[in-house]
C-alpha positions as a Markdown table, in Angstrom:
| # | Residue | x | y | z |
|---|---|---|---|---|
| 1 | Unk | 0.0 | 0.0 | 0.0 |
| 2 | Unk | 2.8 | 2.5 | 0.9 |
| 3 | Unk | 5.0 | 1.6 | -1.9 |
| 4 | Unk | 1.9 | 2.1 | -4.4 |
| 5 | Unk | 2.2 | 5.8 | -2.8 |
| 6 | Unk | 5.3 | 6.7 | -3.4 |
| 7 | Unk | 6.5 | 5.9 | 0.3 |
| 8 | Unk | 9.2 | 3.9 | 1.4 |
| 9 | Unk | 9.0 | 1.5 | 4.1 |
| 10 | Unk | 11.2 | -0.3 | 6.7 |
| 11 | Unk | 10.3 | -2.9 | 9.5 |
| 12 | Unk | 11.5 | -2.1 | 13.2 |
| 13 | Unk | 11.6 | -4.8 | 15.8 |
| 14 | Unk | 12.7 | -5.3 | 19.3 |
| 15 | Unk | 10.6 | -2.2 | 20.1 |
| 16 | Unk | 8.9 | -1.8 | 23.7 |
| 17 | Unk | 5.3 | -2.9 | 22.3 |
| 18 | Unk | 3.8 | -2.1 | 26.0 |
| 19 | Unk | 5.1 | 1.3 | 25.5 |
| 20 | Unk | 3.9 | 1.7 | 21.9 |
| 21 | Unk | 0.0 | 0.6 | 22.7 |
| 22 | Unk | 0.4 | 3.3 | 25.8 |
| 23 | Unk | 1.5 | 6.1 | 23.9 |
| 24 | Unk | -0.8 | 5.1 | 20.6 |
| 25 | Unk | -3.5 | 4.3 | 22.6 |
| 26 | Unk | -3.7 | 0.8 | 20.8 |
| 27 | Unk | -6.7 | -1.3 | 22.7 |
| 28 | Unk | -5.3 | -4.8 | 24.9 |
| 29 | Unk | -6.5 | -8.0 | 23.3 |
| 30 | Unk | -7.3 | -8.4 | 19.8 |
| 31 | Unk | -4.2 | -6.1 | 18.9 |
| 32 | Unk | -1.0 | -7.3 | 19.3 |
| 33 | Unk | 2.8 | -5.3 | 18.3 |
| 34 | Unk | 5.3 | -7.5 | 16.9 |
| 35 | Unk | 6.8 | -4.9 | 14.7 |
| 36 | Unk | 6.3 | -1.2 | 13.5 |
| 37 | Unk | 7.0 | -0.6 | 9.9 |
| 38 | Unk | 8.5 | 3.1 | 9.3 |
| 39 | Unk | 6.8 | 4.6 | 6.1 |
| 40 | Unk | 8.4 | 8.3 | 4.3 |
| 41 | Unk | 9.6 | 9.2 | 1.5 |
| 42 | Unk | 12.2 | 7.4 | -0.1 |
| 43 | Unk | 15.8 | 8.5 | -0.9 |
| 44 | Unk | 15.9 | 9.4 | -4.8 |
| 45 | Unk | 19.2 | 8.6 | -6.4 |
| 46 | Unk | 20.9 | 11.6 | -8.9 |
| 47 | Unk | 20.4 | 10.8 | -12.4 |
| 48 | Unk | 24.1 | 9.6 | -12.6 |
| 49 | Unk | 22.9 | 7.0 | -10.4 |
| 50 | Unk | 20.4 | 5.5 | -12.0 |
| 51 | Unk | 19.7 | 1.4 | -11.0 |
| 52 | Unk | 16.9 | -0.9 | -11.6 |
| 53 | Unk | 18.0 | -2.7 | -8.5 |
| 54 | Unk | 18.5 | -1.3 | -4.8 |
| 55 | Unk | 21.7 | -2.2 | -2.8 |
| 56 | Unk | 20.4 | -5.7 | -2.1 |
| 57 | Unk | 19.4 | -6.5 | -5.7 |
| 58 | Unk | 15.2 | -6.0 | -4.7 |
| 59 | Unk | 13.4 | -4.4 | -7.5 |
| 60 | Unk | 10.7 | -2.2 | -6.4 |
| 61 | Unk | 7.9 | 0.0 | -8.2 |
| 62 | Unk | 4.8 | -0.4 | -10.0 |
| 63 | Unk | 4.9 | -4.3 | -12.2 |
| 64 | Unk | 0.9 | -3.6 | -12.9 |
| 65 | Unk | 0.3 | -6.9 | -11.3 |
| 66 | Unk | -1.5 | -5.4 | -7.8 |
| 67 | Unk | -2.7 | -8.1 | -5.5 |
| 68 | Unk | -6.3 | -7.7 | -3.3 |
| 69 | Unk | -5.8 | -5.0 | 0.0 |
| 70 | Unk | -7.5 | -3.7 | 2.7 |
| 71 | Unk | -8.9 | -0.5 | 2.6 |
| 72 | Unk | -6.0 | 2.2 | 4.0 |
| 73 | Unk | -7.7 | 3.1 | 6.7 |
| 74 | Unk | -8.4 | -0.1 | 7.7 |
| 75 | Unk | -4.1 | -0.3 | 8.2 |
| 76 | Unk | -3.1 | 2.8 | 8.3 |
| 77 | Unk | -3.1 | 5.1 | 11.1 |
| 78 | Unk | -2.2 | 8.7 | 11.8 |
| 79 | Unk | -0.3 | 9.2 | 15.4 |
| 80 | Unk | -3.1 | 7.3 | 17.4 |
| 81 | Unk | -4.8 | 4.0 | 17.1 |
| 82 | Unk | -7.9 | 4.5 | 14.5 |
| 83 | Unk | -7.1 | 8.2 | 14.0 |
| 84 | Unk | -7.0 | 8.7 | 10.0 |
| 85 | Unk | -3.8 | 9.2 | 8.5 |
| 86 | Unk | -3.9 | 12.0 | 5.9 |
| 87 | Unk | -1.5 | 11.1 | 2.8 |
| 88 | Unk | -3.2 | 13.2 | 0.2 |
């Protein structure tokens, strides 16, 4: 969903997940925090650097071949648990 957005993205684990749901507000029980996955806007390369591949030979971008999602604001959230996440 991010990447179809232009955003990059990056998992982050070994994070204090009892922290997290305090300070997001994120509801005990059905939710748990294995990870949080960084999204923002990617590094762009200079046109001298121009590669197909990044630095671990992964190919990313739009291959027209989409597969089904949930809605974004079903799984994406703006600084708070169910608060919208503007990306317009």
């Amino acid at each position: 969903a991010c990447t179809s957005r232009g955003l990059a993205t990056c998992p982050m684990e070994g994070i204090d997940a009892a922290g997290v749901r305090k300070v997001l507000g994120v509801p005990r029980g059905r939710y748990s925090i294995p990870l949080i996955v960084c999204a923002g806007t990617p590094y762009r390369r200079s046109v001298n650097e121009v590669s197909e591949t990044d630095d671990v030979g992964m190919s990313h971008g739009d291959d027209g071949n989409f597969s089904p999602r949930y809605k974004l604001d079903e799984v994406v959230f703006g600084n708070a648990f169910g608060v919208a996440c503007d990306l317009e």
